[in-house]
C-alpha positions in Angstrom: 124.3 390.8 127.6 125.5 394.5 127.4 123.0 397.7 127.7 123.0 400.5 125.1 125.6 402.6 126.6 128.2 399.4 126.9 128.7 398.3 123.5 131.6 399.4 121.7 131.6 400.6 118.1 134.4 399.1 115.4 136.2 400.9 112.6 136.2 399.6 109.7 139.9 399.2 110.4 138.7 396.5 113.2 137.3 394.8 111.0 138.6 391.4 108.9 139.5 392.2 105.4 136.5 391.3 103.1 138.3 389.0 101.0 139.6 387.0 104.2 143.1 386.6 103.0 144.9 388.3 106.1 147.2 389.8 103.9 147.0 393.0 106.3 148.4 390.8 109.4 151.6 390.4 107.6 153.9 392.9 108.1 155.9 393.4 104.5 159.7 392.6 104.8 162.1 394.6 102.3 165.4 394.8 101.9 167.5 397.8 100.8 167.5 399.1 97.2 171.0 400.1 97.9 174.1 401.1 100.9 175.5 404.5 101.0 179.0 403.9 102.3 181.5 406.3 103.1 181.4 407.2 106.6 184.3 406.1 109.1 182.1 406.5 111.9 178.5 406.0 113.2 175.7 407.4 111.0 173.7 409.5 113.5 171.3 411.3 111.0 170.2 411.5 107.6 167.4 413.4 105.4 166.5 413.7 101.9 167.0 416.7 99.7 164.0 418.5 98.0 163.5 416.3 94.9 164.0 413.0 96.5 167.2 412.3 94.3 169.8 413.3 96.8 170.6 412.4 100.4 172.5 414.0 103.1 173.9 411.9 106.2 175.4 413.2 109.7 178.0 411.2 111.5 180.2 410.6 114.2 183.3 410.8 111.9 182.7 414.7 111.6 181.3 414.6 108.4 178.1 415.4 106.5 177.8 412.9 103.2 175.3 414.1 100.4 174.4 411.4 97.9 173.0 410.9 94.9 170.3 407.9 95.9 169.8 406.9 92.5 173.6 406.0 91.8 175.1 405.7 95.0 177.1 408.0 94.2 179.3 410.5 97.0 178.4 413.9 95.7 180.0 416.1 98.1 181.8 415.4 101.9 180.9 418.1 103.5 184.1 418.5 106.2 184.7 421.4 108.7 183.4 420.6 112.3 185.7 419.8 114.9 183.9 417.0 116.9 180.8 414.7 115.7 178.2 415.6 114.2 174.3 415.4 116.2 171.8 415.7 113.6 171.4 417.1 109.8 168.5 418.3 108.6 167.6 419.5 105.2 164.3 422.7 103.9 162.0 421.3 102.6 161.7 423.3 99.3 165.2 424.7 98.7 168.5 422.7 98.4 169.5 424.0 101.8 171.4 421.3 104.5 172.0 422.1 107.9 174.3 419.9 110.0 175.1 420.6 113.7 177.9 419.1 115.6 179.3 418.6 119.6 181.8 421.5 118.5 178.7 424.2 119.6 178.7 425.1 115.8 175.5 424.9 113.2 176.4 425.3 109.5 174.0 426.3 106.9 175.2 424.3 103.9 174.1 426.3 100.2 173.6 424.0 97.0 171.0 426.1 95.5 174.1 426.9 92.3 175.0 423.1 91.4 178.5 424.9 90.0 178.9 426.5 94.4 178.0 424.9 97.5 179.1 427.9 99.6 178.7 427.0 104.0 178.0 429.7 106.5 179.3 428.7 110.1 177.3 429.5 113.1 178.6 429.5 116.4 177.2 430.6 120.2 175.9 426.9 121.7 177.6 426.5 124.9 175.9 422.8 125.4 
C-alpha cells in the first residue's frame, strides 16, 4: 500500500484511449508522395522554401537542387562550390537559401524576383 507522498499522478496521455481501440500504439507507416532525383552524390540536407511549394536540397555532388514539390520538377541547380556541400538552409519568410560547403564558402542564394536568382559568395571559414 503506498502513503500520500508515494503515489504517482497520470496524464491523460497515460492513460488508455476511451474508445479502447489502441489505435495510438500503432505507429502510422507512409510511404513517399514523390522522389526528387537529380543529385549524383549523397543528399546531406534539405529544407523547404517559404510557401511550402518549393524544396531546396544540399549534397555531396557540389550542388544545391531547388524543386518544385508539387511536380517534381528541378527548378534551378544551384552550382558554384568547389567541394561538397554540409548543410542548406532556407528564411523562413523570404525566398532566401543558404548553402555552405567543405570549400570554407557560404552563399546566400536570392529568389525573391522569380525572373533573377542572383548568389552572393561568402568566404573567411578556415575549418
Amino acid at each position: 500500500q503506498m502513503s500520500g507522498e508515494d503515489e504517482v499522478e497520470f496524464s491523460d496521455k497515460d492513460e488508455p484511449d476511451a474508445d479502447g481501440d489502441g489505435s495510438s500504439d500503432c505507429p502510422t507507416v507512409r510511404g513517399p508522395l514523390t522522389s526528387l532525383k537529380s543529385h549524383q552524390g549523397v543528399v546531406i540536407a534539405a529544407d523547404w522554401l517559404v510557401g511550402g511549394k518549393q524544396a531546396v536540397t544540399a549534397s555531396w555532388d557540389r550542388t544545391a537542387n531547388l524543386y518544385d514539390v508539387e511536380t517534381s520538377e528541378l527548378v534551378h541547380s544551384l552550382t558554384g562550390h568547389d567541394q561538397e556541400l554540409t548543410h542548406c538552409c532556407t528564411h523562413p519568410t523570404q525566398r532566401l537559401v543558404v548553402t555552405s560547403s567543405r570549400d570554407t564558402t557560404f552563399r546566400l542564394w536570392d529568389f525573391r524576383d522569380p525572373s533573377i536568382h542572383s548568389v552572393n559568395v561568402f568566404q573567411g571559414h578556415t575549418e
